[in-house]
C-alpha beads as a LAMMPS data file, in Angstrom:
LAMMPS data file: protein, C-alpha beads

82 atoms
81 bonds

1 atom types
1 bond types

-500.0 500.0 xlo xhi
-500.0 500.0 ylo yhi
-500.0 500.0 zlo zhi

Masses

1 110.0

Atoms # bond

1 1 1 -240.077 60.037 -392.291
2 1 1 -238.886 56.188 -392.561
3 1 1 -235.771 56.580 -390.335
4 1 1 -237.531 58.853 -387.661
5 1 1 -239.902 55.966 -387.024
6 1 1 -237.032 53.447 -386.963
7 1 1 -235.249 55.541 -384.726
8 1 1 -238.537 56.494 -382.233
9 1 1 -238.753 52.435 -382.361
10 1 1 -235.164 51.798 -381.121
11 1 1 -235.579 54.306 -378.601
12 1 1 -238.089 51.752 -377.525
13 1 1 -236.040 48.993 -376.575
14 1 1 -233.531 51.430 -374.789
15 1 1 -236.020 52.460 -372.134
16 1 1 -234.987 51.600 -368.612
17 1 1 -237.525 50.030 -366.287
18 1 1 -239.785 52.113 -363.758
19 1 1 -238.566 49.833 -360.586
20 1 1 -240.376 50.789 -357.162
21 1 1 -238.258 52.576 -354.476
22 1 1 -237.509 51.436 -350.654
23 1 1 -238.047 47.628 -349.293
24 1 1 -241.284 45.496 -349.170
25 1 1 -242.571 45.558 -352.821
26 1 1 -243.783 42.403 -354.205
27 1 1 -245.910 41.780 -357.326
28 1 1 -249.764 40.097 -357.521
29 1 1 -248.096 37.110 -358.783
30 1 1 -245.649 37.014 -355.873
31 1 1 -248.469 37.463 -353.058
32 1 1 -250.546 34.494 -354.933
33 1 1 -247.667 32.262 -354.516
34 1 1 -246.906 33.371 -350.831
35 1 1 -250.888 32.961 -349.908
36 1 1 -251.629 30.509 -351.855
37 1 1 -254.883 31.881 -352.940
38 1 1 -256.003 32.100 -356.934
39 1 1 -255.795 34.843 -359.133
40 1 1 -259.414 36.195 -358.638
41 1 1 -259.322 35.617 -354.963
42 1 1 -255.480 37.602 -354.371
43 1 1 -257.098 40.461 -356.272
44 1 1 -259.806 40.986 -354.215
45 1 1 -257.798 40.657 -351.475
46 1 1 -255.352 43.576 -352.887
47 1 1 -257.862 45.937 -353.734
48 1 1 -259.960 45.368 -350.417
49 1 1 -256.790 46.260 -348.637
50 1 1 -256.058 49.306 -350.698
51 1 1 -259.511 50.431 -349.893
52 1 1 -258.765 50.046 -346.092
53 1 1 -255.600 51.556 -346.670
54 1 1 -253.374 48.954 -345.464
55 1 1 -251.229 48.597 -348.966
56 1 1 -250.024 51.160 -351.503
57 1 1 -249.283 50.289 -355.344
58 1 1 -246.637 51.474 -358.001
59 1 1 -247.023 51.373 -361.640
60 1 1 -244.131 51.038 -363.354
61 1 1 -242.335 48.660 -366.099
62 1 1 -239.824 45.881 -365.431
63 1 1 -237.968 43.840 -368.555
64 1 1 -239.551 40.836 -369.945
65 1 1 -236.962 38.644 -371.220
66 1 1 -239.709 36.341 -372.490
67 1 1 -240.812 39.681 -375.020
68 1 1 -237.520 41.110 -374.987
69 1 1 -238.860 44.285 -373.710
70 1 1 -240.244 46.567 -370.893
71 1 1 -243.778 45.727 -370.140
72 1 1 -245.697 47.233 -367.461
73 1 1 -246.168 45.768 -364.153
74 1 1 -247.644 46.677 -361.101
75 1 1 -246.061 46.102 -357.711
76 1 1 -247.514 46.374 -353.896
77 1 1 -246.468 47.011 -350.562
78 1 1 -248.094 46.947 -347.023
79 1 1 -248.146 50.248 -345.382
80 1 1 -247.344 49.976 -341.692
81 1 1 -250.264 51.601 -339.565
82 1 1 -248.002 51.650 -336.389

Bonds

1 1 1 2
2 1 2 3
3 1 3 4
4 1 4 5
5 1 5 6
6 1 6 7
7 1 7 8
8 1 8 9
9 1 9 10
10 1 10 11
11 1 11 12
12 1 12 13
13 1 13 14
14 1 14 15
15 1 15 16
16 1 16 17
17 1 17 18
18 1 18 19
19 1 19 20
20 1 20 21
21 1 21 22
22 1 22 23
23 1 23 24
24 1 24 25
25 1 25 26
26 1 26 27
27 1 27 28
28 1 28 29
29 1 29 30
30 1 30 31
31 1 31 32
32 1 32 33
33 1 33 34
34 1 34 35
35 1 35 36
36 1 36 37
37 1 37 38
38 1 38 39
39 1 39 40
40 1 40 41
41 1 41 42
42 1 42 43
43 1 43 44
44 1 44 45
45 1 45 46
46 1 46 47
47 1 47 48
48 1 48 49
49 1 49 50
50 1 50 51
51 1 51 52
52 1 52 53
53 1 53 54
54 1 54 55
55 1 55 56
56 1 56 57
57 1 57 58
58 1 58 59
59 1 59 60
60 1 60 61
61 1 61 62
62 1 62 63
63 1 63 64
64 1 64 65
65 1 65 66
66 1 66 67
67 1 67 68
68 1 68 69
69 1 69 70
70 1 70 71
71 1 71 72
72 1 72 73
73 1 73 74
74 1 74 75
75 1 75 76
76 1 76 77
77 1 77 78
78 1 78 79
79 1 79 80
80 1 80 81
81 1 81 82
């Protein structure tokens, strides 16, 4: 029972991340910096947009090397309403 749990928990740390397909994703962090708006404010921002469907969202996991593992992360892109 020991080693299966060891073994589920390496399994862990070999997980690849869950990276966004195609051009134009950038994280909440990312669009803060580039608008130069708090954390509060961007997020409304996002999710207003979302709601007028004029951005999309992936949930996935990228490496941390702060953590030393895969955490989950969020990214966003503008859809183009052309």
């Amino acid at each position: 029972m020991e080693i299966e749990w060891a073994k589920n928990l390496e399994n862990v740390h070999k997980q690849v991340a869950r990276l966004p397909d195609g051009d134009g994703w950038f994280t909440a962090e990312q669009f803060m910096q580039k608008t130069n708006t708090g954390r509060a404010k961007s997020y409304k921002m996002i999710k207003q947009m979302q709601l007028d469907g004029k951005m999309e969202h992936f949930q996935g996991s990228d490496y941390n090397p702060q953590l030393g593992h895969n955490c989950r992360r969020v990214w966003y892109r503008f859809i183009n309403t052309d």
